[in-house]
TIFI-401261 format. One record per atom (N, C-alpha, C, O): x, y, z; residue in one letter. Coordinates in steps of 0.2 Angstrom, whole numbers, plus 5000, padded with zeros to 4 digits. Atoms other than C-alpha are relative to their C-alpha. Last residue first. Example, Ala and Ser with C-alpha at 12.3 -4.5 7.8 and 13.67 -1.06 7.14 Angstrom:
# TIFI-401261
499649944999S506849955036S499650055003S499950115004S500449945000A506249785039A500450065000A500950055003A
# end
This chain:
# TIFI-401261
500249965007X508251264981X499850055003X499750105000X500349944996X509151144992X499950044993X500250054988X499349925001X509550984982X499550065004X498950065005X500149924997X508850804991X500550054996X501250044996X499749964992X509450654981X499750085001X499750124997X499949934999X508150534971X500550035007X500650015013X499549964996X508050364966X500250054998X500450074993X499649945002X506550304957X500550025007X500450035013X499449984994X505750134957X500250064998X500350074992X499449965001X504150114946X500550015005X500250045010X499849984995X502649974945X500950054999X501450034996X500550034998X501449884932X500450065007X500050095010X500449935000X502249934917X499449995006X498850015005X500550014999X503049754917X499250045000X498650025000X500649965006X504449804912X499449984996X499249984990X500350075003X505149684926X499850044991X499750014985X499850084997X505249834937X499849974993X499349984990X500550055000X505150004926X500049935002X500049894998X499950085003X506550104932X499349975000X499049965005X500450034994X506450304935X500149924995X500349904989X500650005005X507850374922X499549955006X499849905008X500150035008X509450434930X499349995000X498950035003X499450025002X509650514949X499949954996X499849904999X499750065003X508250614949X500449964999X500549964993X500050045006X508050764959X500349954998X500849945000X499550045000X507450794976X500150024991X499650034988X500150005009X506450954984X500449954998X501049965000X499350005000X505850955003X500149974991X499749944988X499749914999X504051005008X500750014998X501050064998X500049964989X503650845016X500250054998X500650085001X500250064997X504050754996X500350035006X500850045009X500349984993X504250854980X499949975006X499549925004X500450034995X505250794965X499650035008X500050035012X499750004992X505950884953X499449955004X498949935002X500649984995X505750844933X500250005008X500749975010X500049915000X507250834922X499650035004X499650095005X499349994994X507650644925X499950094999X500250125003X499149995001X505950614917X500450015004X500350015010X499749974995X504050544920X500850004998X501149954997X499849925003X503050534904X500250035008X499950085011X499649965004X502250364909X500050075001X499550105003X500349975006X501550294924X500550014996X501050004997X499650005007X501950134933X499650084997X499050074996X500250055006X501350124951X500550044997X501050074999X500549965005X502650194963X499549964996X499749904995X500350045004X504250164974X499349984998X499249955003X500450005000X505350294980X499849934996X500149914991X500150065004X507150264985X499249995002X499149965007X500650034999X507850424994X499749954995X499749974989X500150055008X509750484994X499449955002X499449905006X500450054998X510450615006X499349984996X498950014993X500650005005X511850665004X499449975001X499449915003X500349924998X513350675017X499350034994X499150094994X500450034992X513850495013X499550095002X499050115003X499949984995X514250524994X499850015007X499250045009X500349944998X513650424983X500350025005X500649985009X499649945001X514450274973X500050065001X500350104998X500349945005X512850194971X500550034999X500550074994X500150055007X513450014979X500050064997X500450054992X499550005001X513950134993X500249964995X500849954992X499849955000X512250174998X500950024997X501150084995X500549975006X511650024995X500350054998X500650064992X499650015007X513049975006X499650024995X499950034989X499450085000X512650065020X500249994995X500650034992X499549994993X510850195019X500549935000X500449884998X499250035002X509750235005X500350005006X500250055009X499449975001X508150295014X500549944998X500549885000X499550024999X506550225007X500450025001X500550064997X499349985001X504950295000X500449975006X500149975012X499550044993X503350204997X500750064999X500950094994X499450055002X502250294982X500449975008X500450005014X499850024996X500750424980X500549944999X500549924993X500150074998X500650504965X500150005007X500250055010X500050044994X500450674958X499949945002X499449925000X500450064999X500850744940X500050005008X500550035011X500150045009X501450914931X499649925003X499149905000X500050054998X501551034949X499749964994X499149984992X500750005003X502151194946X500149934999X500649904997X499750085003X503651244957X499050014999X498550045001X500750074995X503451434960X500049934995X500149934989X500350055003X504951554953X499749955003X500149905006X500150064996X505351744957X499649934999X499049944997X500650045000X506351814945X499849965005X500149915008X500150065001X507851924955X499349964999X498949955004X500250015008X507852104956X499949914998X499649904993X499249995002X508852114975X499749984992X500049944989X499549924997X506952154983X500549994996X500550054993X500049994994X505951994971X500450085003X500650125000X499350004999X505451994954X499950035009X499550065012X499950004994X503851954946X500549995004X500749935004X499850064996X504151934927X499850035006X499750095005X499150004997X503352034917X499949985006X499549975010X499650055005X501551984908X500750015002X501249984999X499749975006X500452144912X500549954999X500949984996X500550015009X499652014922X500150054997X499850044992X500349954996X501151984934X499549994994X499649974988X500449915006X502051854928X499550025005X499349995009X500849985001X502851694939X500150074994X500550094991X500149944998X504551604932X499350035001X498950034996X500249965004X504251414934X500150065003X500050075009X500049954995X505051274944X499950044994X500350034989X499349975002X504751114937X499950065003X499450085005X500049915004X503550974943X500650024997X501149994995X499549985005X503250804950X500050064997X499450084996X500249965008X502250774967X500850024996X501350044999X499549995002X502550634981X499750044992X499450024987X500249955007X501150584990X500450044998X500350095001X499749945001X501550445004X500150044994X500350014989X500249944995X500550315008X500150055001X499750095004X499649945001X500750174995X499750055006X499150055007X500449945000X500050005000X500450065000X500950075004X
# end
Protein backbone atom coordinates (compact mmCIF):
# COMPACT_ATOMS: atom_id res chain seq x y z
CA UNK A 1 0.00 0.00 0.00
CA UNK A 2 1.40 3.43 -0.94
CA UNK A 3 1.03 6.23 1.52
CA UNK A 4 3.03 8.88 0.89
CA UNK A 5 2.17 11.51 -1.94
CA UNK A 6 5.03 12.61 -3.85
CA UNK A 7 4.33 15.36 -6.69
CA UNK A 8 6.40 15.93 -10.02
CA UNK A 9 6.93 19.43 -11.44
CA UNK A 10 9.34 22.13 -12.52
CA UNK A 11 10.05 25.43 -11.27
CA UNK A 12 8.41 28.29 -13.19
CA UNK A 13 8.96 32.06 -13.66
CA UNK A 14 5.63 33.90 -12.14
CA UNK A 15 4.08 36.97 -14.33
CA UNK A 16 2.22 39.55 -13.25
CA UNK A 17 -0.84 40.25 -15.65
CA UNK A 18 0.82 42.74 -17.55
CA UNK A 19 3.04 39.57 -18.42
CA UNK A 20 6.57 40.67 -16.57
CA UNK A 21 8.27 38.68 -14.61
CA UNK A 22 7.61 38.99 -10.79
CA UNK A 23 10.78 39.88 -9.11
CA UNK A 24 11.82 39.79 -5.75
CA UNK A 25 13.76 43.08 -3.46
CA UNK A 26 17.52 42.15 -4.97
CA UNK A 27 15.65 41.99 -8.76
CA UNK A 28 15.67 38.31 -9.03
CA UNK A 29 12.69 36.18 -11.05
CA UNK A 30 10.55 34.71 -8.53
CA UNK A 31 9.79 30.94 -9.34
CA UNK A 32 6.75 28.63 -8.05
CA UNK A 33 7.19 24.84 -8.57
CA UNK A 34 4.14 23.86 -10.88
CA UNK A 35 3.01 20.63 -10.28
CA UNK A 36 2.79 18.17 -13.75
CA UNK A 37 1.55 14.70 -11.90
CA UNK A 38 0.87 13.49 -8.43
CA UNK A 39 1.24 10.07 -7.01
CA UNK A 40 1.40 8.33 -3.98
CA UNK A 41 4.39 5.72 -3.66
CA UNK A 42 6.61 4.02 -0.51
CA UNK A 43 9.87 5.80 0.02
CA UNK A 44 12.91 4.33 1.35
CA UNK A 45 16.13 5.78 2.85
CA UNK A 46 19.39 4.50 0.94
CA UNK A 47 21.52 3.90 3.87
CA UNK A 48 25.11 1.25 3.97
CA UNK A 49 26.07 -0.59 1.24
CA UNK A 50 23.20 0.48 -1.02
CA UNK A 51 24.41 3.47 -0.40
CA UNK A 52 27.84 2.51 -1.35
CA UNK A 53 26.84 0.27 -4.12
CA UNK A 54 25.64 3.73 -5.90
CA UNK A 55 28.77 5.47 -5.40
CA UNK A 56 27.11 8.44 -3.36
CA UNK A 57 28.37 10.49 -1.28
CA UNK A 58 27.50 9.74 2.56
CA UNK A 59 26.59 13.31 3.39
CA UNK A 60 23.60 13.14 0.72
CA UNK A 61 20.86 12.13 1.22
CA UNK A 62 19.45 9.55 -1.17
CA UNK A 63 15.50 8.43 -1.17
CA UNK A 64 14.28 5.16 -3.05
CA UNK A 65 10.58 5.74 -3.91
CA UNK A 66 8.42 3.18 -5.30
CA UNK A 67 5.11 3.84 -7.46
CA UNK A 68 2.70 2.41 -9.76
CA UNK A 69 3.79 2.56 -13.32
CA UNK A 70 2.91 5.84 -15.19
CA UNK A 71 4.44 7.12 -18.12
CA UNK A 72 5.92 10.53 -19.28
CA UNK A 73 7.98 10.82 -15.94
CA UNK A 74 11.89 12.25 -16.61
CA UNK A 75 15.15 12.88 -15.09
CA UNK A 76 14.45 16.60 -15.64
CA UNK A 77 11.41 16.71 -13.31
CA UNK A 78 11.71 17.65 -9.46
CA UNK A 79 10.41 15.80 -6.96
CA UNK A 80 8.39 16.98 -4.05
CA UNK A 81 8.03 15.09 -0.76
CA UNK A 82 7.25 16.75 3.21
CA UNK A 83 8.03 19.95 1.55
CA UNK A 84 11.51 19.04 0.56
CA UNK A 85 12.89 19.00 -3.13
CA UNK A 86 14.85 15.82 -4.77
CA UNK A 87 15.94 15.18 -8.25
CA UNK A 88 16.45 12.25 -10.13
CA UNK A 89 19.11 10.17 -10.26
CA UNK A 90 18.77 8.52 -13.93
CA UNK A 91 15.57 7.39 -15.50
CA UNK A 92 12.87 5.93 -13.04
CA UNK A 93 13.10 1.91 -13.54
CA UNK A 94 10.28 0.03 -14.80
CA UNK A 95 10.39 -3.37 -12.69
CA UNK A 96 10.28 -6.33 -14.86
CA UNK A 97 8.83 -4.00 -17.68
CA UNK A 98 6.07 -5.02 -16.67
CA UNK A 99 4.36 -1.44 -16.55
CA UNK A 100 2.80 -2.30 -13.59
CA UNK A 101 5.28 -0.56 -10.94
CA UNK A 102 8.22 2.11 -10.79
CA UNK A 103 11.40 2.63 -8.69
CA UNK A 104 12.95 6.09 -8.50
CA UNK A 105 15.93 7.14 -6.82
CA UNK A 106 16.11 10.63 -5.79
CA UNK A 107 18.89 13.03 -3.87
CA UNK A 108 17.53 16.05 -1.84
CA UNK A 109 18.94 19.53 -3.53
CA UNK A 110 18.11 22.85 -1.64
CA UNK A 111 16.38 25.21 -3.76
Amino acid sequence: MRRHLIEFGKFQVTYDSAGFPVVDTQGQPIKEFVIVKRLYANANDVFGEEKYMAKQQYNSEIVKFTTQYISGLTPDLILRFKNQYYEMVGNPDNVKYLNRELKIEAKRVII
